[in-house]
N, C-alpha and C positions, 0 to 999 in steps of 0.2 A: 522605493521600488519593490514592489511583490518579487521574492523568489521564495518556489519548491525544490527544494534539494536531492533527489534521491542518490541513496548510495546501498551498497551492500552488496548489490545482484553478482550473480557471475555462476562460474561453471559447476553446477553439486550432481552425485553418482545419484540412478534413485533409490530413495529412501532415506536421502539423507535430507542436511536441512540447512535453513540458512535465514538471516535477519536483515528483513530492510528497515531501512531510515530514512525518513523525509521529516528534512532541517526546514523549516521558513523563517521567513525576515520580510519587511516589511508591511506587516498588518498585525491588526489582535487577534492572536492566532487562538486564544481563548473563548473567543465568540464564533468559533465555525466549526463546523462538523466536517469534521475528517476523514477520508475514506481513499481506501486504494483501489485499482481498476486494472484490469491487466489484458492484451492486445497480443493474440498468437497470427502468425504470417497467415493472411488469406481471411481473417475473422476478423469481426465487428469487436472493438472496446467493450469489455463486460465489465460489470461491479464485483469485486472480489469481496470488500469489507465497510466495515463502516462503524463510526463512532462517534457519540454526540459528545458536544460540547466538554465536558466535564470527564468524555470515558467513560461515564457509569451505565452506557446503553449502546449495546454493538449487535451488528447483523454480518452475516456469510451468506455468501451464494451456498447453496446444498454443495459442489462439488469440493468444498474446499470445508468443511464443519468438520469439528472434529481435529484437524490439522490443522487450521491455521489461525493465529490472536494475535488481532490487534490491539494495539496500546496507542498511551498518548500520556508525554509528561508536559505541561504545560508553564511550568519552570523550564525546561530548555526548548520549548516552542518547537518538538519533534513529536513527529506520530512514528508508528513502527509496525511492521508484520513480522512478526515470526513464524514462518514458514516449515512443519516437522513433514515425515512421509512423505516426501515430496514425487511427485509421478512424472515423467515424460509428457505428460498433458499440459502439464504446469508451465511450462515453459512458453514462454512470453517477454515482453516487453510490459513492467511494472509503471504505473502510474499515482501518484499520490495525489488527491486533491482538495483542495478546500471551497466549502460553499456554505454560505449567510444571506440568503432570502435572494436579491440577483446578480447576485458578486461570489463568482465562481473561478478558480486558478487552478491552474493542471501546473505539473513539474514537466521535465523533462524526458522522465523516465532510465530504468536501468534492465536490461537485461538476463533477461534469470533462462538459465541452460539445463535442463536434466537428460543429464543424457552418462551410458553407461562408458 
C-alpha cells in the first residue's frame, strides 16, 4: 500500500524556520521525482519544490528561492523541505508528492503556521 507521510509542520514566529518530512512506503521511492506543494485557505495547490530522481536537480517557485531546500535521502525513502525566513504568506497546508510518468501520490499533508 502507497503511503506519504508528512510530518514536521506546526506553529513558527516569522522568520523563523522549520523542516518537513515526507516518509513513503510502499513503492520505489527511487524511481520518482519528488516534490512538495503547499495549499493556503481560499487558494489553488501551488508547486513549492521539486527534485529529481536521484536529488541532483531541483526547482522553487520564485516566492520561496533562496529560503527554502529540498532534499531526498533515498536510503530512508524520505524527501524533506527545509524551510528558513519563513513569512506569514507561507503558511499553508504542506503536501508531498511523488510522480513517475502516470503514477502519481499526494500525502496527507501537515500544516505549517507563521504567525507572530
Amino acid at each position: 500500500q502507497v503511503q506519504l507521510a508528512e510530518s514536521g509542520g506546526g506553529l513558527v514566529q516569522p522568520g523563523g524556520s522549520l523542516r518537513l518530512s515526507c516518509a513513503a512506503s510502499g513503492f520505489t521511492f527511487s524511481n520518482y521525482g519528488m516534490s512538495w506543494y503547499r495549499q493556503a485557505p481560499g487558494k489553488e495547490r501551488e508547486l513549492v519544490a521539486v527534485t529529481s530522481t536521484s536529488g541532483g536537480s531541483t526547482n522553487y517557485a520564485d516566492s520561496v528561492k533562496g529560503r527554502f531546500t529540498i532534499s531526498r535521502d533515498n536510503a530512508k525513502n524520505t524527501v524533506y523541505l527545509q524551510m528558513n525566513s519563513l513569512k506569514p504568506e507561507d503558511t499553508a497546508v504542506y503536501y508531498c508528492r511523488a510522480a513517475r510518468a502516470q503514477y502519481i501520490y499526494w500525502g496527507q499533508g501537515t500544516q505549517v503556521t507563521v504567525s507572530s
